[in-house]
ROSE-4610 file (N, C-alpha, C; in Angstrom, 1 decimal, always signed):
// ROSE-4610
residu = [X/X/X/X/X/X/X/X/X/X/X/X/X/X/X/X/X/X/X/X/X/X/X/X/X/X/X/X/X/X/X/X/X/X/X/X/X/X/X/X/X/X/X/X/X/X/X/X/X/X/X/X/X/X/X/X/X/X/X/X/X/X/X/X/X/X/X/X/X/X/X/X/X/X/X/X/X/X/X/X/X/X/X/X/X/X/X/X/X/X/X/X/X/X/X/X/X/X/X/X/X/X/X/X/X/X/X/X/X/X/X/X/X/X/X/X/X/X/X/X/X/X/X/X/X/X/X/X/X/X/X/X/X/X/X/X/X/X/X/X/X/X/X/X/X/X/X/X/X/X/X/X/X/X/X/X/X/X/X/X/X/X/X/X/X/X/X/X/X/X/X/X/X/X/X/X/X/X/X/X/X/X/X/X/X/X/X/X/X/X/X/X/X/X/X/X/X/X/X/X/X/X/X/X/X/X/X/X/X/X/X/X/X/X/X/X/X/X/X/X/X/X/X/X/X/X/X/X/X/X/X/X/X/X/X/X/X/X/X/X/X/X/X/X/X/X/X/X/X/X/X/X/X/X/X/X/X/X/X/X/X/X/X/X/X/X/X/X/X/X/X/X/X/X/X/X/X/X/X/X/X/X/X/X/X/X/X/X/X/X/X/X/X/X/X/X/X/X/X/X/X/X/X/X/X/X/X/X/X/X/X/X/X/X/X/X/X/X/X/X/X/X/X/X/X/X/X/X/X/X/X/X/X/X/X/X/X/X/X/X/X/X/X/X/X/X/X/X/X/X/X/X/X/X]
num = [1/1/1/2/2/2/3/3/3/4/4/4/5/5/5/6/6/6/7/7/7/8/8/8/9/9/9/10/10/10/11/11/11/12/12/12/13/13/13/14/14/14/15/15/15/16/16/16/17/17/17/18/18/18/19/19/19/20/20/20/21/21/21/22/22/22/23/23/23/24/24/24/25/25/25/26/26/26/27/27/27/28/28/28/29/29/29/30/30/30/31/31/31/32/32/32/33/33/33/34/34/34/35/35/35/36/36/36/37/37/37/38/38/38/39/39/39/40/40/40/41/41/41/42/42/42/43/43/43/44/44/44/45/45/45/46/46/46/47/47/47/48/48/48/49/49/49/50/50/50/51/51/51/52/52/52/53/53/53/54/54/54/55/55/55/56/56/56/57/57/57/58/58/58/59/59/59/60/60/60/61/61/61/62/62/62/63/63/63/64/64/64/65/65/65/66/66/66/67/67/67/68/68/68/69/69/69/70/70/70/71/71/71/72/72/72/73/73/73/74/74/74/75/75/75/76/76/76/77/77/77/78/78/78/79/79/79/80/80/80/81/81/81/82/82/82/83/83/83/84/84/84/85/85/85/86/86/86/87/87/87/88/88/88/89/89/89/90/90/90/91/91/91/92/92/92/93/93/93/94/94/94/95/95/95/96/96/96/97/97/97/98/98/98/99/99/99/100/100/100/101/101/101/102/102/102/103/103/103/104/104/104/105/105/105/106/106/106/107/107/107/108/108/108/109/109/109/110/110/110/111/111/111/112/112/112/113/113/113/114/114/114/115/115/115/116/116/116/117/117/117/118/118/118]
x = [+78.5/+77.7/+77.7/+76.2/+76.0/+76.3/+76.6/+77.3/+75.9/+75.6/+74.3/+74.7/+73.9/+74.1/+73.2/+73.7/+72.9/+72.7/+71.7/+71.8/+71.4/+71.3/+71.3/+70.0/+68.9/+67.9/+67.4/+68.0/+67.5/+65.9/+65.7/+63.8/+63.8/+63.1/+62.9/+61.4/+61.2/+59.8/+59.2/+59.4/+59.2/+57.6/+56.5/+54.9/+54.7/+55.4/+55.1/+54.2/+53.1/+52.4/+53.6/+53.3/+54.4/+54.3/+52.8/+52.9/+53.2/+52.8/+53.0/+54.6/+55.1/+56.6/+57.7/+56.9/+57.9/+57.2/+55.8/+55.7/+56.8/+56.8/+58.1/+59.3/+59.9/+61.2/+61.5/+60.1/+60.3/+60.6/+59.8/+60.0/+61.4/+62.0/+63.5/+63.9/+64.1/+65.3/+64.9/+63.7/+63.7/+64.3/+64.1/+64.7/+62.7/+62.1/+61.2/+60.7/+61.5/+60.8/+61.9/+62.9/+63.6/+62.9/+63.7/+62.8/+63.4/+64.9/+65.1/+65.0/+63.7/+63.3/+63.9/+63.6/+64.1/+63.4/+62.8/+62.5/+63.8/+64.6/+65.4/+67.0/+67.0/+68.4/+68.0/+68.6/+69.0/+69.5/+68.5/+68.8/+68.2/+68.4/+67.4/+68.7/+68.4/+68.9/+69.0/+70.5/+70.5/+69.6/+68.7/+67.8/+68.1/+68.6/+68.9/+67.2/+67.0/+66.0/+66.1/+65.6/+66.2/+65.1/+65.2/+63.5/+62.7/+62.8/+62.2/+61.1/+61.7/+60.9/+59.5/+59.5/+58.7/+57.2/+57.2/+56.7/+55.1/+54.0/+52.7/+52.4/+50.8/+49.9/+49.1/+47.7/+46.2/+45.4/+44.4/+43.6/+44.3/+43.6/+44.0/+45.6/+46.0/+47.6/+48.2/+48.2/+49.1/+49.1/+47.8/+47.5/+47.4/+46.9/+46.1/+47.0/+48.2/+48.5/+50.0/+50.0/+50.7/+51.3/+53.1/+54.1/+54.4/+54.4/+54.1/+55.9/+56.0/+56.7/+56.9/+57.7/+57.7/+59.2/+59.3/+60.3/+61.0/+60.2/+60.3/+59.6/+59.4/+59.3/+57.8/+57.1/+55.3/+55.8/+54.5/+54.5/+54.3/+55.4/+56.3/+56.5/+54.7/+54.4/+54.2/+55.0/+55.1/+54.8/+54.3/+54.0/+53.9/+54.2/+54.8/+53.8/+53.6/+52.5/+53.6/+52.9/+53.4/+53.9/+53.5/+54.2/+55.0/+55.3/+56.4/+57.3/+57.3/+58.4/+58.8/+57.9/+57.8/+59.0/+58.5/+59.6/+60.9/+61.0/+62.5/+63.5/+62.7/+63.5/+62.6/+62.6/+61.6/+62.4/+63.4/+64.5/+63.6/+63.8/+62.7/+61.4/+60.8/+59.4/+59.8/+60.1/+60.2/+61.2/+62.2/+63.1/+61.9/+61.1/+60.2/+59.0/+58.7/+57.6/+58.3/+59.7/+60.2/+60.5/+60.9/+61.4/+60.5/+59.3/+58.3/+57.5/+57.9/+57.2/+58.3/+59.6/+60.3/+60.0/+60.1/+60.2/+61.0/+60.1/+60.3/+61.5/+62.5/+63.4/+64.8/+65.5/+67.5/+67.4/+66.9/+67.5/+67.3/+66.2/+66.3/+67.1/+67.6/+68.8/+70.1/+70.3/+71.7/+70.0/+68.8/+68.1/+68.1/+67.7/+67.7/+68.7/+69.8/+71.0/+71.6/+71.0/+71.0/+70.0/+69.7/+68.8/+69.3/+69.6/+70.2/+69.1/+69.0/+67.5/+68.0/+68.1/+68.6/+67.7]
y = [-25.0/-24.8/-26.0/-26.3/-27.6/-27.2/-28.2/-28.1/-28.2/-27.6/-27.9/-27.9/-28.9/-29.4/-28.3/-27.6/-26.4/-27.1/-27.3/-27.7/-26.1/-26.6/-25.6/-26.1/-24.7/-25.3/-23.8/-24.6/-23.6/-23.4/-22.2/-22.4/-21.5/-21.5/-21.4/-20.3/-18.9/-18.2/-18.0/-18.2/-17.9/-18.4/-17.6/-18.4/-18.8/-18.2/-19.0/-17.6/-17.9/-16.9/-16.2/-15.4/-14.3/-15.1/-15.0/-15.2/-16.8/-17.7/-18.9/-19.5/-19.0/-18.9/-18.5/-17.1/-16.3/-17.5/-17.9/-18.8/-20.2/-20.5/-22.2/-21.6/-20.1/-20.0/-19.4/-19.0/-18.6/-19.5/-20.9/-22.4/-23.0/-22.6/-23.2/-22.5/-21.1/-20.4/-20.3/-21.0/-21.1/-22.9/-23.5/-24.9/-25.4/-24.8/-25.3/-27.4/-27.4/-28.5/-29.7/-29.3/-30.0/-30.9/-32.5/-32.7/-32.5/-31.6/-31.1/-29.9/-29.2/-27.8/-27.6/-26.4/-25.7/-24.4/-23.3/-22.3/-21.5/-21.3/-21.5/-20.9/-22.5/-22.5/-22.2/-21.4/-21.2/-22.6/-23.0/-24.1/-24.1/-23.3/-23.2/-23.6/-23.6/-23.8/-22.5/-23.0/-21.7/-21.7/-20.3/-20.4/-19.6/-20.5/-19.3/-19.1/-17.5/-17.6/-17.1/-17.7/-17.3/-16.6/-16.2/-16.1/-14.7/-13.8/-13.7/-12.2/-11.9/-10.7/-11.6/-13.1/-13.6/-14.4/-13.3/-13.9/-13.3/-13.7/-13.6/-13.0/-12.3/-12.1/-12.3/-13.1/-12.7/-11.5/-11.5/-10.4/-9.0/-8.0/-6.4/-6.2/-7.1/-6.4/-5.7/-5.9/-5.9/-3.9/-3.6/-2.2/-1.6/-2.6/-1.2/-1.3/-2.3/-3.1/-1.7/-1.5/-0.2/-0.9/-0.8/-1.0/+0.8/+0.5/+1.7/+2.0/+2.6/+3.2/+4.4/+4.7/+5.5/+6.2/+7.5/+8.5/+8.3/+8.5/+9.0/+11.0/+11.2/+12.9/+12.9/+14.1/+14.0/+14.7/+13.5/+13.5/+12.7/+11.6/+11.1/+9.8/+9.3/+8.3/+8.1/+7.4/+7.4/+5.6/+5.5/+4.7/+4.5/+3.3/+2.9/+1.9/+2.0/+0.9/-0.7/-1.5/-2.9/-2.7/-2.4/-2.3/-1.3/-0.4/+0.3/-0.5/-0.9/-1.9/-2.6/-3.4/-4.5/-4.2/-3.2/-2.5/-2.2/-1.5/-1.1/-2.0/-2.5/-3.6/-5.0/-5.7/-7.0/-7.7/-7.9/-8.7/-8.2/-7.0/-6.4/-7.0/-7.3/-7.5/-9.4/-9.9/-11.1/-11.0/-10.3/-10.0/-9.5/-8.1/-7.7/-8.6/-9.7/-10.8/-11.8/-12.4/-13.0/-12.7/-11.7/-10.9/-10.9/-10.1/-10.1/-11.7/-12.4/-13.7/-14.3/-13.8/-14.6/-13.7/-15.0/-14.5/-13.2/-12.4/-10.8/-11.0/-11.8/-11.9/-11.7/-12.0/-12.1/-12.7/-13.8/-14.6/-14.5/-13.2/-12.9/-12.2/-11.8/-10.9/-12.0/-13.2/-14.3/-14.9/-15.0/-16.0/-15.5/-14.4/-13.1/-13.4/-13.4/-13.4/-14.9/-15.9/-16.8/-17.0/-15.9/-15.8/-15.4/-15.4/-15.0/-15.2/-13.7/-13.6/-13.1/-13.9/-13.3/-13.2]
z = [+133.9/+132.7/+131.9/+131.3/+130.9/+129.2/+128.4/+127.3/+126.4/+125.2/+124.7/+122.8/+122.5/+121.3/+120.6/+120.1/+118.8/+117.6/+116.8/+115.5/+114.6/+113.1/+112.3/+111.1/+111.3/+110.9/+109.3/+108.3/+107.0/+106.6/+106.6/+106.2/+105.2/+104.2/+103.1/+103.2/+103.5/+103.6/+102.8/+101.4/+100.1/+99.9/+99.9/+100.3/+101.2/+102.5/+104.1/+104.5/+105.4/+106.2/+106.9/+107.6/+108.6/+110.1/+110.4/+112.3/+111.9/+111.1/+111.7/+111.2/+110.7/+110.2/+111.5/+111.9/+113.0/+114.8/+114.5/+115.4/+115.7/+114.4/+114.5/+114.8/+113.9/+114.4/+116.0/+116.8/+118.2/+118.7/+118.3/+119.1/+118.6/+117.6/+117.6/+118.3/+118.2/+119.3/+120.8/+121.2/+122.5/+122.9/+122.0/+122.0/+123.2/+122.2/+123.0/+122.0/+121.1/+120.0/+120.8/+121.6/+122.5/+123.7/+123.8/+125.0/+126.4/+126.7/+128.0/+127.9/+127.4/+127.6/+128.9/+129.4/+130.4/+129.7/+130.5/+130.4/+131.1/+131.8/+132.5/+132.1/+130.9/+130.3/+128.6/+127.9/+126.9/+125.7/+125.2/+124.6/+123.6/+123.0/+121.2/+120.2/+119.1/+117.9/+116.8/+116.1/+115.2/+114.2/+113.3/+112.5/+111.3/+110.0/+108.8/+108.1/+107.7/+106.8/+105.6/+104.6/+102.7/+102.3/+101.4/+101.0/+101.4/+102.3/+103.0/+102.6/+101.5/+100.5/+99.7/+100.3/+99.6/+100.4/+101.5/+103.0/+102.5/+102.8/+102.7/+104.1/+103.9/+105.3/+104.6/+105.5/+105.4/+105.5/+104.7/+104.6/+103.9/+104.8/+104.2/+105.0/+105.6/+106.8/+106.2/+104.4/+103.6/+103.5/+103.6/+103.2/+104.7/+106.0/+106.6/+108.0/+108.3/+109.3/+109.5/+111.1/+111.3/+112.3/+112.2/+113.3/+114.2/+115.0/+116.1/+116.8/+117.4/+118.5/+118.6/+119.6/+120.7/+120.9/+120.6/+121.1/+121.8/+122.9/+124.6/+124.9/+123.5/+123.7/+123.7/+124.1/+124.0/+122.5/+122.4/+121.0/+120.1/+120.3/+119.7/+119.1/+119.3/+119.0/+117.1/+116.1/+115.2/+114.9/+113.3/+112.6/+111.4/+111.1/+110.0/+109.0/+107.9/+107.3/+107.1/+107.2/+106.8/+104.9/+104.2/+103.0/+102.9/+103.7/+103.2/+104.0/+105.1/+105.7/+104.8/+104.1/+103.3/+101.9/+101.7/+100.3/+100.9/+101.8/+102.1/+102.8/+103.9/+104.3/+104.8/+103.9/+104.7/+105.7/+105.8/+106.8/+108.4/+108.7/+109.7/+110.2/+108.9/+109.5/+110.4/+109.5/+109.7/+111.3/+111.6/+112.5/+114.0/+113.3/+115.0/+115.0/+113.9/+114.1/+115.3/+115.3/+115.8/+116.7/+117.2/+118.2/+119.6/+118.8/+119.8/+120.3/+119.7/+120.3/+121.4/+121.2/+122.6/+123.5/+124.6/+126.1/+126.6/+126.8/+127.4/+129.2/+128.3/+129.9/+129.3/+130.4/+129.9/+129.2/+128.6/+127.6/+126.1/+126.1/+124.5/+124.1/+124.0/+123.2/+122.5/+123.7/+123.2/+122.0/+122.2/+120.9/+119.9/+119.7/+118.6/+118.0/+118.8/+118.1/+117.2/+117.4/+116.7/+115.3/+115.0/+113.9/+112.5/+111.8/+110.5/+109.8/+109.2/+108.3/+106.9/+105.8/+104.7/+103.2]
């Protein structure tokens, strides 16, 4: 196992858009801003985020934008508005923005995990 240098990168979301925020922090924790990427190897960087009750969207998202899932029971499909997320817990949004942009393989769960959203 090859030894990998992690750095530590603070961002500040306070008036940052959402997708292009959760866009940079998917490219730190894939270590894709690295020049021995590897799709492969796990080589991203740790990401603290401050701020984060202070994150913007464009347009209406704010009122009409619906996070979805699923039970497993018929039925069971429920949803959620982006402002009530927003009020109760914004750590989340900024967290399933980032989430869903890494790579759908084994290696997301160790990137996730290098994320500290505060």
């Amino acid at each position: 196992m090859q030894n990998i240098a992690r750095k530590t990168h603070t961002i500040n979301a306070d008036g940052q858009i959402l997708g292009r925020l959760a866009s940079r922090i998917a490219a730190l924790l894939t270590g894709k801003i690295k020049r021995d990427y590897a799709p492969n190897i796990d080589g991203g960087d740790f990401v603290i985020v401050n701020n984060v009750a202070g994150v913007k969207v464009t347009g209406k998202k704010i009122s009409q934008k619906e996070y979805k899932y699923f039970s497993g029971y018929p039925g069971g499909l429920k949803s959620v508005k982006w402002e009530t997320i927003l009020t109760k817990n914004p750590k989340k949004l900024l967290w399933l923005a980032v989430y869903r942009m890494l790579p759908k393989n084994r290696l997301r769960s160790n990137m996730i995990k290098r994320l500290k959203v505060q």
